[in-house]
N, C-alpha and C positions, 0 to 999 in steps of 0.2 A: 789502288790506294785511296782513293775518294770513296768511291761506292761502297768497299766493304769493309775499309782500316780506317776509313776517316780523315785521313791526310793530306792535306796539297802540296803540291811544291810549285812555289810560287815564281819559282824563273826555270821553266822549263825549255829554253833556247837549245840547241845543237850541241854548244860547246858544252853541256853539262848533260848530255846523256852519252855513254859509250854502249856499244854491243861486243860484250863477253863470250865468243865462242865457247861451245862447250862439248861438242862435237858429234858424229852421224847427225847434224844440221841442224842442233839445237841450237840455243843460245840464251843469254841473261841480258835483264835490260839492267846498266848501273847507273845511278843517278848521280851528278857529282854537286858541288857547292850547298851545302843545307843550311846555311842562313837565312833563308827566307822561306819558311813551313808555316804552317796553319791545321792546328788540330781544329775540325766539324765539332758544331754542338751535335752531340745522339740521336737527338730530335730529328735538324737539320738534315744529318745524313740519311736519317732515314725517310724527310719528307722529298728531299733530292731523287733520288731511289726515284721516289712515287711519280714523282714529276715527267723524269725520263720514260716509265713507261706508258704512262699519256701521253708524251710528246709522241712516243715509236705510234700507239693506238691510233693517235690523234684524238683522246677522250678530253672533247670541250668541256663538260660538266666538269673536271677529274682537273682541268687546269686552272682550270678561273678557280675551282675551292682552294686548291694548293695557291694559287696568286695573293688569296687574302691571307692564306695563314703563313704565307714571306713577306704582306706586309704592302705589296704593289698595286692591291686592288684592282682595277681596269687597264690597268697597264697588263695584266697576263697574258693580253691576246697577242703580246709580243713574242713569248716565249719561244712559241713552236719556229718564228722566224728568224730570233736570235740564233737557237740553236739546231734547226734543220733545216733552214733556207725554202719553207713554205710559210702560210698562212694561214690562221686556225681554222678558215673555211676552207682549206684549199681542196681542189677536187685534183690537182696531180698527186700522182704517185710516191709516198715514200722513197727518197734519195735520186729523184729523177728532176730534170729544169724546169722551173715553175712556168705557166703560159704567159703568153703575152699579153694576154686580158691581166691576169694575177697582178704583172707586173706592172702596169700600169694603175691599179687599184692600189697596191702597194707605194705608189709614188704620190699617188696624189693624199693617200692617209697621212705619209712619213711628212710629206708638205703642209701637212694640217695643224702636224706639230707645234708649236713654240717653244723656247730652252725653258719656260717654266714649267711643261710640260716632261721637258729630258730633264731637269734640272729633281724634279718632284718624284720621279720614278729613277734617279738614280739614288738620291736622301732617303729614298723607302726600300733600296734593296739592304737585307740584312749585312754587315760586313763580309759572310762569311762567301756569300753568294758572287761579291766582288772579286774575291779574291780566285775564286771560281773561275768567272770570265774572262780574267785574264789568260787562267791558264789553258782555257778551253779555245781560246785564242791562238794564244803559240802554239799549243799542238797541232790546230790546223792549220797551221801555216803551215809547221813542218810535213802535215800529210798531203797538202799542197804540193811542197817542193819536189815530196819524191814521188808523185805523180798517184799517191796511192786513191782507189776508186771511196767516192763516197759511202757507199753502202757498209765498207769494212769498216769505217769508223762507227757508223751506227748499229753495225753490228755488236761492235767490240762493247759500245755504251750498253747497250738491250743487253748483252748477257750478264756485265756490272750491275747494271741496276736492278734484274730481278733476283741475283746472289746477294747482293747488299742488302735489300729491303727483307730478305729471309736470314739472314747471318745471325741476328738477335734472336731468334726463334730459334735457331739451331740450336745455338749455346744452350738456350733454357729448358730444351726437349729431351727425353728418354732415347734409349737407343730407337726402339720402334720407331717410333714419333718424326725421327733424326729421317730414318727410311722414306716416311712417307712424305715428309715435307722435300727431301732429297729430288723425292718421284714426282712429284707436284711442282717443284720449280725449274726441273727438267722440261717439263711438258707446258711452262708459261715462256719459256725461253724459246723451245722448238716452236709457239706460237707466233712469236714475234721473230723469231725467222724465217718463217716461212712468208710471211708480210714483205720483207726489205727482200728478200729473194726475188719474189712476184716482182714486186718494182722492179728489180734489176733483168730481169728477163725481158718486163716488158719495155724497159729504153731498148734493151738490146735488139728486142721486134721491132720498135720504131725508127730505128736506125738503121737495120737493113732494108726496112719499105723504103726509107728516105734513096737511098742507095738505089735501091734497084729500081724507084721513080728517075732517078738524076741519067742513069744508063739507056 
């Protein structure tokens, strides 16, 4: 809905999503109460889009440009932390626990802060962005609750955002055209799959060293 329709829905809590069997083990996701929606500016969704898959890259250049044109300026180097729980330098692994160096670099940054500083970098996010983090909020919470692994969420983002950022092109393109941008955003997507995969493999390697150290 965000990435490629434009959409939020801005109280995405429990009580207001059900799952639809639809059966041999499909299912629909249904959304309930729509009082509180938010159509994206075209722009917006599209520079959202752009953002996520800098975030998945980790393309510094590619965040800090997008940070000026939502408005945040120096505050971008937040983003990758807001929303993947690393740091625009970080040297861990996409969707894996940041070090204990990190995290201590990160404490004493976030302590650097002053509320004229939250206060100046929230008054600069566009509205539309706000309404955003709310909901990217509840969602992880609820992927929290059901124990689901980080990687799937960021996976689920990476394949939104590089369909979203291509949807406007589709529409305006020839059948041909339709093909090859189709084949091209296939193969941006297996890209960045293969990135949060690696991460996921390699906690998986570090966790049975830890393991078989502990035995």
């Amino acid at each position: 809905m965000i990435f490629i329709h434009g959409f939020v829905h801005g109280d995405p809590h429990p009580g207001n999503i059900l799952v639809s069997p639809r059966g041999q083990g499909r299912f629909s996701l249904v959304l309930l109460d729509h009082g509180i929606y938010k159509e994206l500016d075209p722009k917006f969704r599209l520079d959202y889009c752009k953002l996520w898959k800098a975030l998945i890259s980790l393309d510094v250049q590619k965040i800090l440009e997008l940070g000026e044109q939502f408005g945040v300026g120096k505050y971008a180097k937040y983003f990758p932390l807001i929303f993947t729980g690393r740091t625009i330098d970080s040297k861990s692994a996409l969707g894996t626990q940041i070090s204990g160096e990190e995290k201590t670099r990160i404490k004493q940054d976030l302590n650097s802060l002053g509320m004229d500083d939250i206060s100046s970098f929230m008054e600069s996010l566009p509205p539309d962005f706000l309404v955003i983090l709310r909901t990217d909020g509840l969602l992880r919470s609820i992927l929290g609750n059901l124990g689901a692994p980080r990687h799937v969420r960021l996976l689920a983002y990476a394949k939104c955002a590089i369909y979203g950022h291509e949807e406007q092109s589709r529409l305006e393109s020839g059948a041909i055209n339709r093909i090859t941008l189709q084949i091209k955003t296939s193969i941006s997507y297996l890209h960045l799959r293969i990135l949060i995969e690696l991460a996921r493999l390699l906690v998986q390697f570090n966790d049975y060293k830890h393991k078989a150290k502990d035995k």
